[in-house]
C-alpha positions in Angstrom: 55.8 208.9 111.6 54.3 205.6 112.9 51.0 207.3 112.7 51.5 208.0 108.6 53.0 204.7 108.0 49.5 203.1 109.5 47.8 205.0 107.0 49.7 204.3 103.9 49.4 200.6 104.5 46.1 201.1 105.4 45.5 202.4 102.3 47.7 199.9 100.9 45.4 196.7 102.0 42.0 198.7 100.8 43.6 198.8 97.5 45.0 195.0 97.2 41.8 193.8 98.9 40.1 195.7 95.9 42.0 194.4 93.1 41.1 190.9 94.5 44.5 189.2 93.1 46.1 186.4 94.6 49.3 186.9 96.7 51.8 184.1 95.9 54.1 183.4 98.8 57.3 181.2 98.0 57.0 177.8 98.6 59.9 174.8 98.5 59.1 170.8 98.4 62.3 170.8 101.0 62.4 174.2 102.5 65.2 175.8 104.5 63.3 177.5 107.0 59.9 177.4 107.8 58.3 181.0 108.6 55.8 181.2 111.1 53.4 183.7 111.0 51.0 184.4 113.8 48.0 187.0 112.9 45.8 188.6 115.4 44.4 191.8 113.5 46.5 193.8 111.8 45.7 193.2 108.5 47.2 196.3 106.8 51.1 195.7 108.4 50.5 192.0 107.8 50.1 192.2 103.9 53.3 194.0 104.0 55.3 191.5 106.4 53.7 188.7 103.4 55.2 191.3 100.8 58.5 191.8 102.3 58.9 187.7 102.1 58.0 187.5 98.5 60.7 190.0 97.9 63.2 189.0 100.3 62.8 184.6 100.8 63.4 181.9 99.0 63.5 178.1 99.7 61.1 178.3 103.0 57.9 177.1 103.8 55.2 180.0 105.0 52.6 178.6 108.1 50.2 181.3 109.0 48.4 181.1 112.3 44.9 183.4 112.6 44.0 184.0 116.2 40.6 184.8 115.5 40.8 188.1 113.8 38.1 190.6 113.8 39.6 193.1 110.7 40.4 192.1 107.6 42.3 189.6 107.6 40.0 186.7 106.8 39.9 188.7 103.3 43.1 189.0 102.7 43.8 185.2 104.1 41.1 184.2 101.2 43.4 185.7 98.8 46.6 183.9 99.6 48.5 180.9 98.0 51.5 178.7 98.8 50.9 178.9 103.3 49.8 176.3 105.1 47.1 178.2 107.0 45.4 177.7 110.3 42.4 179.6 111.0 41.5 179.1 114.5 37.8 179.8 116.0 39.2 181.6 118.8 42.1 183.4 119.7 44.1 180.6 121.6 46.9 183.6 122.8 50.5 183.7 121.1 52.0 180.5 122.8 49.2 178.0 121.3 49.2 179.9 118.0 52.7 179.2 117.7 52.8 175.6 119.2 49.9 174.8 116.2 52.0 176.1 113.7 55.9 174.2 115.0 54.3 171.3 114.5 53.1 171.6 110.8 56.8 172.9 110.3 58.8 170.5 107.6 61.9 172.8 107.8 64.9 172.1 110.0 65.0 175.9 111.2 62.0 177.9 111.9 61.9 182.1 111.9 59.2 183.1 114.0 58.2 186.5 112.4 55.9 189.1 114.1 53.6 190.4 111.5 54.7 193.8 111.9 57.9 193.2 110.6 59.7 193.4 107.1 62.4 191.1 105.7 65.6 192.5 104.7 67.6 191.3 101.6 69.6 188.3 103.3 68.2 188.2 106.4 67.4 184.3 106.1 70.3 183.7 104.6 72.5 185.1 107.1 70.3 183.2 110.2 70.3 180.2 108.5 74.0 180.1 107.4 74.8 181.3 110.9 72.4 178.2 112.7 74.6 175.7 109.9 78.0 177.2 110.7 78.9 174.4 113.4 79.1 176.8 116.3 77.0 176.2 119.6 74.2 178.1 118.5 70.5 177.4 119.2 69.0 180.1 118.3 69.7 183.8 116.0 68.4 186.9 116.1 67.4 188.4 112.9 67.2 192.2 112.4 63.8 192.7 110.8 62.6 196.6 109.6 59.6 197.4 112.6 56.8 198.5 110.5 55.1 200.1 113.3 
């Protein structure tokens, strides 16, 4: 099943890199959450993970971290709007990544989403209200659909 789910969004980036349009991704002048992304490879589960926050987010701020990738992600990177983006010449492992992209973060609440995930319909709704709800929290756990 995993195997025939690569393929589709394989086949899924080939055709968006094709049609060359841009990808809008939401974007807030006082966001709620800020969504950081960190990308090494992985293009084809990536787009979707971009897809599934257009559908599914409103009111945050998107910062996209590129470890160096080698596929084709630089294309589809090219052909996005409304992230603050940081392409880095090397692939600085996970921790860095996400360390550069806290500190462009303008949001009081930041989802760190693996780019192999999907939004659900209220997922940042139900984290953030959860974080604001005056209990002792520090942190939540959202339940994201694994792509792969």
């Amino acid at each position: 099943m995993k195997a025939a789910y690569s393929v589709e969004a394989r086949k899924h980036l080939k055709d968006f890199l094709a049609q060359a349009e841009p990808l809008v991704l939401p974007e807030s002048n006082s966001p709620k959450v800020s969504i950081l992304l960190v990308f090494f490879n992985q293009a084809h589960l990536s787009l979707l993970c971009l897809e599934s926050i257009i559908e599914h987010a409103s009111e945050v701020e998107i910062i996209i971290v590129d470890n160096h990738s080698t596929d084709d992600t630089a294309q589809l990177l090219n052909l996005i709007s409304g992230a603050k983006l940081i392409k880095n010449r090397d692939n600085l492992g996970f921790v860095k990544a996400v360390n550069q992209g806290a500190a462009l973060a303008g949001a009081e609440h930041i989802l760190l989403l693996n780019n192999d995930t999907r939004l659900e319909q209220g997922a940042i709704e139900y984290a953030n209200e959860t974080l604001e709800s005056g209990e002792a929290v520090s942190y939540t756990h959202l339940r994201a659909h694994e792509t792969e």
